[in-house]
C-alpha positions, 0 to 999 in steps of 0.5 A: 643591062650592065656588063661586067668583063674578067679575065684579062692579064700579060701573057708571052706571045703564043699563050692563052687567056679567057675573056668572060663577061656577064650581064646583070640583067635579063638579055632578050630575044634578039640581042647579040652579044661581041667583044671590041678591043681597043688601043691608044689612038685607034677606034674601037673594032670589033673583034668577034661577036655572036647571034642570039641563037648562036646560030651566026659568029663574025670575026675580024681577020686578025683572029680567025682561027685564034679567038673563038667566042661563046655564049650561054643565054641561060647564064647571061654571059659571053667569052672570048676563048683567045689562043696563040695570043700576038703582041698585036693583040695588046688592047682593052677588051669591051664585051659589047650587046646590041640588036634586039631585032633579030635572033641570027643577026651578030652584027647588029649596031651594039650599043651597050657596052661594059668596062674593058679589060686589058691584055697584054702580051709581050713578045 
């Protein structure tokens, strides 16, 4: 499975962008899918992510009520809604699949992961 990101961009604080990603191939049972992000000398965190049966989300502090995320399995693809965007959320954004062992699992260890996105925002 290969992962292609969109949607990033510069936006002033307090705006809005989409993250989309979509896999190229067949995601089976049990594969959540997640967005990392990631700045110059900081690990890469996980910012969101979902079960495969949408059934379970995690989301990182620093987004709660901000960011939401999506899925469609029909399609393969995963989104990151984000809304009243910070300037500390400047980062590359990695759309991320992992698991395989579990269908309401959206922690799992991701393994596969896409190019990043960046996004900016200024304040």
């Amino acid at each position: 499975v290969q992962l292609q990101a969109s949607g990033g961009g510069s936006v002033q604080a307090g705006a809005s962008l989409r993250l989309s990603c979509a896999a190229s191939g067949r995601i089976f049972r049990g594969y959540a899918m997640g967005w990392f992000r990631q700045v110059p000398g900081k690990e890469r965190e996980l910012v969101a992510a979902i079960s495969y049966r949408l059934t379970s989300t995690y989301y990182a502090d620093s987004v709660k009520g901000r960011f939401t995320i999506s899925r469609d399995n029909f399609k393969n693809t995963v989104d990151l809604q984000m809304n009243s965007l910070k300037p500390e959320d400047t980062a590359v954004y990695y759309c991320a699949i992992g698991g395989g062992y579990s269908d309401h699992n959206a922690t799992p260890d991701f393994d596969t992961f896409g190019q990043g996105t960046l996004v900016t925002v200024s304040s």
